[in-house]
LOZA-849365 format. One record per atom (N, C-alpha, C, O, CB): x, y, z; atom name; residue in one letter. Coordinates in steps of 0.02 Angstrom, whole numbers, plus 32768, in hexadecimal, padded with zeros to 4 digits. Glycine has a CB too. Layout:
BEGIN
REC X Y Z CA A $
...
END
This chain:
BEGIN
REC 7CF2 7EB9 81EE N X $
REC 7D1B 7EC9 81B4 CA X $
REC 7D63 7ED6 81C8 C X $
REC 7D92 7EB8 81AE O X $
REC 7CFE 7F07 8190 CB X $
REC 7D6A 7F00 81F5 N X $
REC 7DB1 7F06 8213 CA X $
REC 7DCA 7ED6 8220 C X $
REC 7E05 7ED2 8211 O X $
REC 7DB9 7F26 8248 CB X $
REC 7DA5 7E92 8247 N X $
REC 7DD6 7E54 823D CA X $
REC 7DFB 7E36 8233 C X $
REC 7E2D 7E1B 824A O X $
REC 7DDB 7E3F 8233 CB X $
REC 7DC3 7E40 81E8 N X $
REC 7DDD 7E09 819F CA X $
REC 7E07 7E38 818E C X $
REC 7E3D 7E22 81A1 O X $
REC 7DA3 7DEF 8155 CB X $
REC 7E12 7E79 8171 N X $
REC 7E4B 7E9A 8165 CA X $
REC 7E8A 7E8D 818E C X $
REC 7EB9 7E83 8167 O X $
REC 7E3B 7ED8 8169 CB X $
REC 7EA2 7E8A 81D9 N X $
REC 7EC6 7E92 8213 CA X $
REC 7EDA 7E45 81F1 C X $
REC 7F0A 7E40 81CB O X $
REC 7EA0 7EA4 8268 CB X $
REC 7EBF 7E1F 81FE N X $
REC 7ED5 7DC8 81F2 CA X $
REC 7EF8 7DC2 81A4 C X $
REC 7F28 7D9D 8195 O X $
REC 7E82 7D8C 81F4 CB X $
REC 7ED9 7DE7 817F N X $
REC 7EEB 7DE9 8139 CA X $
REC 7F34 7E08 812A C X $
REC 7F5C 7DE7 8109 O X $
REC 7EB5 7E12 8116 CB X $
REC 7F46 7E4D 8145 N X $
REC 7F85 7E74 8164 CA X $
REC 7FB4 7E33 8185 C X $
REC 7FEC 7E29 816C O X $
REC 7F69 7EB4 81AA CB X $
REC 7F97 7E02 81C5 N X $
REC 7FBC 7DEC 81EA CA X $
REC 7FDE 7DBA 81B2 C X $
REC 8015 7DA1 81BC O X $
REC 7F9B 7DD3 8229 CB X $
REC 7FB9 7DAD 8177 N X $
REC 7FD3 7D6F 815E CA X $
REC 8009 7D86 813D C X $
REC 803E 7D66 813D O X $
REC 7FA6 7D46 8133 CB X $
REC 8002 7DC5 8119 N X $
REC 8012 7DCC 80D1 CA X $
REC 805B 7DC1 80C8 C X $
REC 8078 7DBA 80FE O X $
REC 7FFE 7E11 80B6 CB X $
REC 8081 7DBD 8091 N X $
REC 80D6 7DAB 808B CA X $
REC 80CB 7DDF 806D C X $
REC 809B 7E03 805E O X $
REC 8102 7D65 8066 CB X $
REC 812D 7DDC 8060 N X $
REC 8143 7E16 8021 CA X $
REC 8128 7DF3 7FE8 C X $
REC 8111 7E17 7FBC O X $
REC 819E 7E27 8013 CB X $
REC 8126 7DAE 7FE1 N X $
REC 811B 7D92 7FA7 CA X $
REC 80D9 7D9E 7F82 C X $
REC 80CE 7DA2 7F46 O X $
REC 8124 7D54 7FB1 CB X $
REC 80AB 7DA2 7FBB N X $
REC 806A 7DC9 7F94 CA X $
REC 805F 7E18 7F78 C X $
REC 803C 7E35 7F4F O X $
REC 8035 7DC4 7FC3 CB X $
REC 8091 7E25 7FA7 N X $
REC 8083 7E78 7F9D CA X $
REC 80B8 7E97 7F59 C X $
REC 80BD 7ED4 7F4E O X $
REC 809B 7EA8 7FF4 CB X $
REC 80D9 7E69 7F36 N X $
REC 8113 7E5C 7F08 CA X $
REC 80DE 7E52 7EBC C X $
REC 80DA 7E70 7E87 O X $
REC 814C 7E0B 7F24 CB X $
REC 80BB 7E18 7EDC N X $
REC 809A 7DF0 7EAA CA X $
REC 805A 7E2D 7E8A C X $
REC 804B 7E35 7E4F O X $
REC 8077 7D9E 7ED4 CB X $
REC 8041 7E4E 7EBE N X $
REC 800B 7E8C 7EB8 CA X $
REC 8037 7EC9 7E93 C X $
REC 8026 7EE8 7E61 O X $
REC 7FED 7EA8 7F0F CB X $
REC 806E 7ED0 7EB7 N X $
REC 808B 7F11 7E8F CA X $
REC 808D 7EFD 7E41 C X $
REC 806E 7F1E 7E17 O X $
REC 80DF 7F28 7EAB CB X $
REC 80AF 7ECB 7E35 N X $
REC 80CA 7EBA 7DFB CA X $
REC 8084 7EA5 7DC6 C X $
REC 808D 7EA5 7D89 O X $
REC 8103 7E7C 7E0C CB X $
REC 804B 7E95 7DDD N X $
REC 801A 7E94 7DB9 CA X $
REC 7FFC 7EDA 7DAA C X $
REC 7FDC 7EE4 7D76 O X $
REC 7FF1 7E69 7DD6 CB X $
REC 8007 7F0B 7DD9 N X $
REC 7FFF 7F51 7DCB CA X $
REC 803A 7F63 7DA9 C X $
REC 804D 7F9A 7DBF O X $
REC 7FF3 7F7B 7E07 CB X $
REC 805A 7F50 7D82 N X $
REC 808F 7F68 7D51 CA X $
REC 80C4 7F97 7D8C C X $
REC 80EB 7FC0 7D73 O X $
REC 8065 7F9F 7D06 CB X $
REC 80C2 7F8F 7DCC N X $
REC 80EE 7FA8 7DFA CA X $
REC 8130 7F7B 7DFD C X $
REC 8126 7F3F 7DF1 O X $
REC 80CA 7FAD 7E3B CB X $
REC 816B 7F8C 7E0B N X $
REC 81A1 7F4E 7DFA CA X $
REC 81CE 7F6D 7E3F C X $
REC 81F9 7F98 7E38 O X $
REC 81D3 7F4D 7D97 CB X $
REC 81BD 7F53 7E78 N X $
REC 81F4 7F6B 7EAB CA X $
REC 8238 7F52 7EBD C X $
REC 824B 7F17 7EBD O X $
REC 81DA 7F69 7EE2 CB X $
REC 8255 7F80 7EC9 N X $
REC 828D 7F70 7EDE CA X $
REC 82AC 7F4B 7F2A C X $
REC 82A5 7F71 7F5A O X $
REC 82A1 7FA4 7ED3 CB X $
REC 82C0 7F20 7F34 N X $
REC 82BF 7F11 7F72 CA X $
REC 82BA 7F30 7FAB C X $
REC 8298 7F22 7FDD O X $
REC 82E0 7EFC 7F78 CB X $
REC 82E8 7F67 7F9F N X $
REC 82DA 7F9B 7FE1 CA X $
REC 8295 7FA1 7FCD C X $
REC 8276 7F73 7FE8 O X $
REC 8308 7FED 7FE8 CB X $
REC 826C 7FC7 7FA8 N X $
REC 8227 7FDA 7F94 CA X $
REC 81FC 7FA4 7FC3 C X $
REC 81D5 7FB4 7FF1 O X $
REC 8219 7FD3 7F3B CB X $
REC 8207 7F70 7FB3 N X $
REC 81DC 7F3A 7FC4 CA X $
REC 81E2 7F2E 8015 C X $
REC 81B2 7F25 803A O X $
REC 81EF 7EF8 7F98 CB X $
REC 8227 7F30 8029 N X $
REC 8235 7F29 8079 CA X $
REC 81F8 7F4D 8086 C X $
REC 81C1 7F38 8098 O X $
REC 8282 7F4C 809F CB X $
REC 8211 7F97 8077 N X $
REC 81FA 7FD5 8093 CA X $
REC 819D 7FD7 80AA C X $
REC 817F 7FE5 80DD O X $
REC 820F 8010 8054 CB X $
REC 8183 7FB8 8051 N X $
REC 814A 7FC2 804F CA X $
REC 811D 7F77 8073 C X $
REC 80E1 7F77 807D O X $
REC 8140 7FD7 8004 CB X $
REC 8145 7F47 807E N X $
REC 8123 7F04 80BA CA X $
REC 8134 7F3A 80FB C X $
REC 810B 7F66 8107 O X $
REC 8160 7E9B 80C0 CB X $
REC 8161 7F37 8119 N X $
REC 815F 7F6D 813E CA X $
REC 8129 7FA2 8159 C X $
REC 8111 7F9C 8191 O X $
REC 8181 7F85 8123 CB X $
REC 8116 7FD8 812E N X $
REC 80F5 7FEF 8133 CA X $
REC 80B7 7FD9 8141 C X $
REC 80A6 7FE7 817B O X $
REC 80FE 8007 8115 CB X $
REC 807F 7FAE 8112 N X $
REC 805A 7FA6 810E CA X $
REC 804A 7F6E 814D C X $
REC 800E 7F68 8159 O X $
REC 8055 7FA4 80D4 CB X $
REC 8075 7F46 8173 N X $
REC 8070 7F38 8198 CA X $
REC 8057 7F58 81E9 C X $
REC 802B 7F51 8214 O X $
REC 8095 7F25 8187 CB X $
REC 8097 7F7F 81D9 N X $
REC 8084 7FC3 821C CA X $
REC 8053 7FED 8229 C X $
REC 803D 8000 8260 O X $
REC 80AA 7FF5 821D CB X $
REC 803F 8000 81DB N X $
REC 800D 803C 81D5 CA X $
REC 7FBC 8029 81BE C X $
REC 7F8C 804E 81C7 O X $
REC 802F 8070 819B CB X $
REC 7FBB 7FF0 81A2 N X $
REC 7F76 8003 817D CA X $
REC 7F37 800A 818C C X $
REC 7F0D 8020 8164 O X $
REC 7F6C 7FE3 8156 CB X $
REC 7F20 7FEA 81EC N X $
REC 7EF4 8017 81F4 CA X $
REC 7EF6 805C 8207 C X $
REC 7EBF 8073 8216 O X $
REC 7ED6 8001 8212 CB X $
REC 7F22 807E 820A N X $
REC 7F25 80D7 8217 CA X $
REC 7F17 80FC 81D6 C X $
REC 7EF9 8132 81D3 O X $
REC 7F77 80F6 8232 CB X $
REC 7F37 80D0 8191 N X $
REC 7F23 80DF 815C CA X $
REC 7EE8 80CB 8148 C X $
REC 7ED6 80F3 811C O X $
REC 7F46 80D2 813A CB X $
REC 7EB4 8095 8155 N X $
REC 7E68 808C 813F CA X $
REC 7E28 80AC 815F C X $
REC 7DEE 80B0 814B O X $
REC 7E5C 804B 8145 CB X $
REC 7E59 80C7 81AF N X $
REC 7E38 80E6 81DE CA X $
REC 7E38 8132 81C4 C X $
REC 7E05 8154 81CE O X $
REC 7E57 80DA 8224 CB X $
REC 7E6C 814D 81A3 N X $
REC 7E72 8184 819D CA X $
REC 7E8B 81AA 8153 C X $
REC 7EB3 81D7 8146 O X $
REC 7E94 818C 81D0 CB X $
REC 7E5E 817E 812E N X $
REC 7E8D 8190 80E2 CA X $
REC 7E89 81BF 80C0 C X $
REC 7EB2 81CB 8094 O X $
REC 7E88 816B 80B0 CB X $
REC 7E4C 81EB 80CF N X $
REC 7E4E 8220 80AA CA X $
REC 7E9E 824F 80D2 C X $
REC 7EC3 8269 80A8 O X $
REC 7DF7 8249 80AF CB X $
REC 7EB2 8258 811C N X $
REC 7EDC 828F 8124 CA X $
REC 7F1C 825A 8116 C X $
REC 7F4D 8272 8133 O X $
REC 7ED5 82BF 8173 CB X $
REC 7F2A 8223 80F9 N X $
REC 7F5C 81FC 80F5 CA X $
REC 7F82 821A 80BB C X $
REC 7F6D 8227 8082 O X $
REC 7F48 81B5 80EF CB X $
REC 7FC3 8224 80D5 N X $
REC 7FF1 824D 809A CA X $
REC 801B 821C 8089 C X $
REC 8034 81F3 80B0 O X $
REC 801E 8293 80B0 CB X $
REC 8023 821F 8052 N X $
REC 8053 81BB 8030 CA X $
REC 8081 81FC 8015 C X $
REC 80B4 81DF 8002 O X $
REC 801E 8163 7FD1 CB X $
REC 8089 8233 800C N X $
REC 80CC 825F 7FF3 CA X $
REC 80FC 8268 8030 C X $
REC 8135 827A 8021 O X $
REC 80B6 82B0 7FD5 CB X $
REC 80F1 8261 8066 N X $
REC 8127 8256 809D CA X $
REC 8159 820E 8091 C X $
REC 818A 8201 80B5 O X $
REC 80FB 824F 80E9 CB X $
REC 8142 81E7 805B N X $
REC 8168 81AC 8053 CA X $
REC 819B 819E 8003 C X $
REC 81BD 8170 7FEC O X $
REC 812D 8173 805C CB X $
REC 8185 81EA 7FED N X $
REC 8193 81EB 7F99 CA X $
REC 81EE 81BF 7F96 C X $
REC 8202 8190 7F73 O X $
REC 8193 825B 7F74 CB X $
REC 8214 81EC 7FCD N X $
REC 824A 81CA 7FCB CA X $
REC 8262 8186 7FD0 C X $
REC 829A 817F 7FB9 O X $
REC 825E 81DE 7FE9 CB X $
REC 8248 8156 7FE5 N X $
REC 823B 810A 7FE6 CA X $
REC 8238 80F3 7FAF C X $
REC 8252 80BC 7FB2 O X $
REC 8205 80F4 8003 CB X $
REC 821E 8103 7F67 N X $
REC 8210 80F4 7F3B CA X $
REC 8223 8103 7F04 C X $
REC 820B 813A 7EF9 O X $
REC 81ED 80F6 7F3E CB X $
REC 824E 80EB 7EC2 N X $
REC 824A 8120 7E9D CA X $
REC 820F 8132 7E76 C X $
REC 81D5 811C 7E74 O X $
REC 8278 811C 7E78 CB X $
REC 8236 816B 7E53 N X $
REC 81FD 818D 7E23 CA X $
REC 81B1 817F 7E16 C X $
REC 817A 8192 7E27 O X $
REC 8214 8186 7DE6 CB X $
REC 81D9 8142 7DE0 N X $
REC 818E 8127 7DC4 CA X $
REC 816D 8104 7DE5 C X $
REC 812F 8106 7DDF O X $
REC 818C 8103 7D8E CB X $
REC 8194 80CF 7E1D N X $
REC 816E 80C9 7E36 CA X $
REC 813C 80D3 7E74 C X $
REC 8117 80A8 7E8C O X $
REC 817A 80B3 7E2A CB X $
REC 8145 8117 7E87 N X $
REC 813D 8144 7EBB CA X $
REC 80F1 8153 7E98 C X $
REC 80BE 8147 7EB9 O X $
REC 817D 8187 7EC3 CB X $
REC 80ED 8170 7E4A N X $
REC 80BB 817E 7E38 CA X $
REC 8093 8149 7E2F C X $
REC 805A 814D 7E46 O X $
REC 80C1 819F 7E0D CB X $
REC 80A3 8118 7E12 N X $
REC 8072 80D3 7E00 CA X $
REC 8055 80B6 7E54 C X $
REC 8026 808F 7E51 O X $
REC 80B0 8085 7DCF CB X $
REC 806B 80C5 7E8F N X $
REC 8044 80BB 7EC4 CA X $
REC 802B 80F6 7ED1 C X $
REC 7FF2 80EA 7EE4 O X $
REC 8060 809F 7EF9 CB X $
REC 8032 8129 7ED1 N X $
REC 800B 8163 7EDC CA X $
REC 7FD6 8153 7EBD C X $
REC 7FA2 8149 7EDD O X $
REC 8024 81A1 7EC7 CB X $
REC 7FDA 814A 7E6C N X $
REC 7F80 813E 7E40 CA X $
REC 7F62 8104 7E70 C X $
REC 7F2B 810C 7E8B O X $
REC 7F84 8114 7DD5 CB X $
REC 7F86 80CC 7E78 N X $
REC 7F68 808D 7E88 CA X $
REC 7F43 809D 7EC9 C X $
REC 7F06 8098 7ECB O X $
REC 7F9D 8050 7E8F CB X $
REC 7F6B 80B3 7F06 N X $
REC 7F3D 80D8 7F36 CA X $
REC 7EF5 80F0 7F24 C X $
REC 7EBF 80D9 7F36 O X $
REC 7F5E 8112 7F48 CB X $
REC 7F0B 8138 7EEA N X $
REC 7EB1 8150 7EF7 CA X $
REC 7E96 8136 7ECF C X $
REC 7E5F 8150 7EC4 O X $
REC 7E94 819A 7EF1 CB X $
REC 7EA5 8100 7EA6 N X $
REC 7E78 80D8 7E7E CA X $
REC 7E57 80AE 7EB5 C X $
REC 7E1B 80BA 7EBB O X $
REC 7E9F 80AD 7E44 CB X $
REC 7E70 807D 7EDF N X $
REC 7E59 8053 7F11 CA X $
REC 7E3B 8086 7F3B C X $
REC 7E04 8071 7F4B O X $
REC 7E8F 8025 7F34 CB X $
REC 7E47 80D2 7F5D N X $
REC 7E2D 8103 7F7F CA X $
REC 7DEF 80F1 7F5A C X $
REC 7DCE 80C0 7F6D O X $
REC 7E4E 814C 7F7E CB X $
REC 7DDA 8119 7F22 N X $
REC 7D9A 8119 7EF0 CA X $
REC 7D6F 80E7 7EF3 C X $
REC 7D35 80EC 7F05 O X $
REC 7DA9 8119 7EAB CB X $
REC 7D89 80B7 7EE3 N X $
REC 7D6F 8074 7EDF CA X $
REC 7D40 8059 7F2B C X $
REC 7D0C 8039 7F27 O X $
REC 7DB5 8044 7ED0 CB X $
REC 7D61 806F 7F70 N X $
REC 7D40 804F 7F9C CA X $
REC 7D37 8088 7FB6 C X $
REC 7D1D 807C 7FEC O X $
REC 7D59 8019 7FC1 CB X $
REC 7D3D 80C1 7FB2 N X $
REC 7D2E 80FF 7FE5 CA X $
REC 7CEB 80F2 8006 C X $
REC 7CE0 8120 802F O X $
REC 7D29 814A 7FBD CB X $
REC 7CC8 80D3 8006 N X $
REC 7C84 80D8 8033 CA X $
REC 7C96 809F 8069 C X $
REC 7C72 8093 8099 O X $
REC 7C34 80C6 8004 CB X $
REC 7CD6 807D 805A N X $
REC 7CE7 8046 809F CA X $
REC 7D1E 805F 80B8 C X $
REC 7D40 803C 80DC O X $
REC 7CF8 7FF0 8090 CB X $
REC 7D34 80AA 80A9 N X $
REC 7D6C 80C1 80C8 CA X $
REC 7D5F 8108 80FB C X $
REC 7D8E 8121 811A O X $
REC 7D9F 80CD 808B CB X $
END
């Protein structure tokens, strides 16, 4: 499973992760979007490895407002959703 996730990460563009926000009614801003390919590049197995102590409010500033909160829900919605593969 880690793999296919790792290979899946290796592929991904901003353009997908644009195309996902924006279908989640998320609308980033370029910096937003740098920031968040970025991230998710660097981090996401420390975050699948470790998501319950994973704090996404150390990043509130990166983002604005709304959409700081609309990934916060989207997180523990996807948290919820697969918690028995996390």
């Amino acid at each position: 499973m880690n793999f296919l996730i790792k290979n899946y990460v290796n592929n991904l563009t901003k353009e997908q992760i644009d195309i996902f926000a924006k279908q989640n009614n998320v609308f980033l801003s370029p910096n937003e979007l740098d920031f968040t390919y970025k991230f998710v590049k660097k981090n996401y197995s420390i975050i699948l490895s470790n998501y319950k102590n994973f704090d996404f409010s150390k990043y509130k500033n990166y983002y604005s407002q709304e959409n700081y909160i609309k990934i916060q829900n989207l997180l523990n919605m996807y948290a919820q959703k697969y918690s028995q593969f996390l």
